[in-house]
C-alpha positions, 0 to 999 in steps of 0.5 A, a space after each residue: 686050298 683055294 677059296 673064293 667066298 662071300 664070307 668072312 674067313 678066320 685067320 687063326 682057323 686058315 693058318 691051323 690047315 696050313 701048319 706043319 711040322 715040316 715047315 719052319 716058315 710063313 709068310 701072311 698077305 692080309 688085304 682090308 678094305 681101306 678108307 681113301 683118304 682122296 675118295 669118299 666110299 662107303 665100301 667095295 663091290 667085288 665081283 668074278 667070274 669064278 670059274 676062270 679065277 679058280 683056274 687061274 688061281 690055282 695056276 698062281 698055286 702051282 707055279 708058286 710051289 714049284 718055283 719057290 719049293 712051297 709046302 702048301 699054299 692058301 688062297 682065299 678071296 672074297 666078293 661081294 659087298 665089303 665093308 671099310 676095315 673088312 677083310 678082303 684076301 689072303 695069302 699064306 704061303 708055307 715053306 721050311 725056310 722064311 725067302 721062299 715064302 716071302 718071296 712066293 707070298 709077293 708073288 702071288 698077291 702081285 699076279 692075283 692083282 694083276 691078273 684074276 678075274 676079279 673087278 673092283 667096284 666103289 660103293 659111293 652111296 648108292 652108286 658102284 664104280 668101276 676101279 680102274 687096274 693101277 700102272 704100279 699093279 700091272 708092272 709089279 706083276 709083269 716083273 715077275 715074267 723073268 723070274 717065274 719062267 
């Protein structure tokens, strides 16, 4: 399941769709909004062009079922306005044995990062600014052109 909402999710209601008996691992990416220590925000804006991000999102899915033999992966981002300690995305990635889904869970929050439609925006009273993509973002994801291929 691929979701991209502006509302909040559960996580124990998310892990009950992906639960089987035929799994005997899952690994969980949980992304929050943080507090800069070095930038005073009041929150985040996140915003998307939804049509292309479900494409690419649902690439993201299938190339990481296929590589790393996934039972079932979920994907859920939220936009919108999101506040200090909210939570942003998640990832569960459900496979019979714990490497795949480690491995495929990394994956796909790295490419998700580095390459969806989504722009990041910090709320400083009234104002939104634009985050710029981090180097360390971009080149995590990019090493992983050698392994999903």
């Amino acid at each position: 399941m691929i979701k991209i909402t502006k509302e909040d999710f559960n996580l124990e209601k998310e892990f009950t769709k992906i639960h089987s008996k035929k799994n005997g691992a899952y690994s969980f990416f949980l992304g929050t909004v943080r507090q800069d220590i070095n930038d005073d925000i009041n929150g985040i804006y996140l915003e998307c062009y939804e049509d292309l991000a479900y494409s690419q999102l649902n690439q993201i899915k299938e190339d990481s079922v296929k590589k790393w033999n996934l039972s079932d992966c979920i994907i859920i981002h939220r936009i919108g306005d999101l506040n200090i300690s909210e939570k942003i995305v998640l990832v569960i990635a459900a496979a019979p044995h714990r490497y795949d889904c480690i491995e495929a869970c990394e994956y796909i929050i790295d490419t998700l990062k580095a390459n969806v439609a989504l722009w990041k925006f910090h709320i400083k009273g009234k104002q939104k600014e634009p985050v710029d993509q981090k180097k360390k973002d971009l080149d995590k994801y990019l090493s992983w052109g050698e392994i999903i291929s």
